[in-house]
C-alpha positions in Angstrom: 120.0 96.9 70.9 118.3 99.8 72.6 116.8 102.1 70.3 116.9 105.6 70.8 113.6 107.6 69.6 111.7 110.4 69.6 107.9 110.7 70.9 105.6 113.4 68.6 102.3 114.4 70.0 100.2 113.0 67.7 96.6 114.8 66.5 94.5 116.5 69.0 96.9 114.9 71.5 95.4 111.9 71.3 97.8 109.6 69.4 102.0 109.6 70.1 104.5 108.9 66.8 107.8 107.2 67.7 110.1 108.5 65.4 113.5 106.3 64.7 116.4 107.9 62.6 117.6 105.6 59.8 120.6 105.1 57.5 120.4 105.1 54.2 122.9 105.2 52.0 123.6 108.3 49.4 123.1 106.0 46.5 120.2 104.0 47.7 117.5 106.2 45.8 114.7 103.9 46.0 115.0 103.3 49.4 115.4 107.1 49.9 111.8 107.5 47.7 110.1 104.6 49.6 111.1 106.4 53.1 109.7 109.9 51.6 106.4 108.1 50.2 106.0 107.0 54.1 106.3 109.9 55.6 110.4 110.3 56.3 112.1 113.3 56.4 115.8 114.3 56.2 117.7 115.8 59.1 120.6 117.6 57.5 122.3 118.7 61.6 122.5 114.5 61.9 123.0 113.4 58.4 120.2 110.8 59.1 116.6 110.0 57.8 113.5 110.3 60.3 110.6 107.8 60.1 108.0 106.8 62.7 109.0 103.2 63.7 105.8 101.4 62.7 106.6 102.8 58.8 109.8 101.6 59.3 108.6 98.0 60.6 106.4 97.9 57.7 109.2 98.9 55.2 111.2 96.6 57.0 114.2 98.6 57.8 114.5 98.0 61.4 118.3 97.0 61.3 118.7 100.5 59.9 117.8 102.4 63.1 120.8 104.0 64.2 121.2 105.5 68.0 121.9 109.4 68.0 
């Protein structure tokens, strides 16, 4: 699977984020809490969530990453 992603300029330029969107299921509050707690945020044009890939490593929702 390729993975599609988006690279943020990170603090003073010195760091890069790799942002992956994810799906997540209207009903899946948790999940939706645990994404928000690491940083996540909703993008309502794609109907998808957006989380730099090492959070969502960590959260272990790499299967989730959906291509745009």
């Amino acid at each position: 699977m390729e993975i599609k992603a988006t690279l943020l300029p990170g603090q003073n330029g010195t760091k890069q984020l790799l942002l992956v969107k994810l799906r997540i299921g209207y009903g899946e509050t948790g999940l939706r809490e645990q994404v928000k707690a690491a940083g996540g945020r909703w993008d309502p044009e794609k109907k998808r969530w957006e989380l730099p890939y090492a959070e969502a490593a960590k959260l272990r929702l790499l299967e989730r990453i959906v291509e745009e």
